[in-house]
N, C-alpha and C positions, 0 to 999 in steps of 0.2 A: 770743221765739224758742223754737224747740224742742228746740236743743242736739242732735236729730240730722239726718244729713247726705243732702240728698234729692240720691241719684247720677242723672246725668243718660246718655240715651242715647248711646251712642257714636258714631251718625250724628245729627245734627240738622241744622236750617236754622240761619244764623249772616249777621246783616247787617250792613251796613258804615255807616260814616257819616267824613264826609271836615270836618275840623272845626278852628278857631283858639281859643286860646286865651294870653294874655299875649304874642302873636305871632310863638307856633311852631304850625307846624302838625303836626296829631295825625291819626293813622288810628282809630278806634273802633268796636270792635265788638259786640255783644250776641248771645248766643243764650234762647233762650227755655224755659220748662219746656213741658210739654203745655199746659198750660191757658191761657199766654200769657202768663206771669209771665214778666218778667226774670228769666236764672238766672244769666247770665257775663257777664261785663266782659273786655275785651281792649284795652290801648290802647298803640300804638305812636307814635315821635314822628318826624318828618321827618332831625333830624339822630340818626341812631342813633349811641348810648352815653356819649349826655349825661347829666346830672345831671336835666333837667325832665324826659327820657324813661323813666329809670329810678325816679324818685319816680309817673311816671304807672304804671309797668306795677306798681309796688310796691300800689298804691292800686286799680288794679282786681284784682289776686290778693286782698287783702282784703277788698273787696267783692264780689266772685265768693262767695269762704268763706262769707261772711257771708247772700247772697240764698240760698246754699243751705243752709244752718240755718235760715231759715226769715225774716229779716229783709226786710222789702219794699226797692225800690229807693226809693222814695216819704218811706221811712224815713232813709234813708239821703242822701238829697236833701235832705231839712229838713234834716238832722244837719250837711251841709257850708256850707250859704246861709250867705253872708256878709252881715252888714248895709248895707254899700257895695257893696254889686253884683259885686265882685269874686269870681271863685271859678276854683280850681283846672281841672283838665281832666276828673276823674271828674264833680266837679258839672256841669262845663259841658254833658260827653255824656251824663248822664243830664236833663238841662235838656233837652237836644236828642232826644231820644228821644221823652221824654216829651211835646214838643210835634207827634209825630209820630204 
């Protein structure tokens, strides 16, 4: 990482993805640097101002921070895989992205 922080433009394209995970359902969203890099993370949860919704939106502002210091998502994706299959909701929408 590079420890400084690439600011993103203030109009950009921003996509959605409609998505389960442990059997809530999540809104997710991604916007992109120029180049086509994951830069932001946005994840809202179906039942708003639960405990699974607010650990998601907590875990994509980290991982937002984090892709823009310079971190890949890819990185970040290994970093969460579980070895039983199981994985939170940033893994899962970056699972989902990525197979996209």
């Amino acid at each position: 990482m590079t420890g400084l922080r690439t600011h993103l433009k203030d109009r950009r394209a921003h996509w959605l993805f409609r998505f389960e995970c442990d059997g809530q359902v999540y809104t997710g969203g991604i916007g992109r640097f120029e180049d086509g890099r994951i830069a932001e993370v946005f994840i809202n949860g179906a039942k708003v101002g639960t405990a699974a919704e607010t650990n998601a939106q907590d875990a994509a502002i980290v991982a937002s921070l984090a892709l823009q210091h310079g971190c890949s998502a890819e990185t970040i994706g290994h970093a969460l895989a579980r070895s039983g299959g199981s994985a939170g909701p940033l893994a899962t929408l970056l699972r989902l992205v990525a197979d996209t």
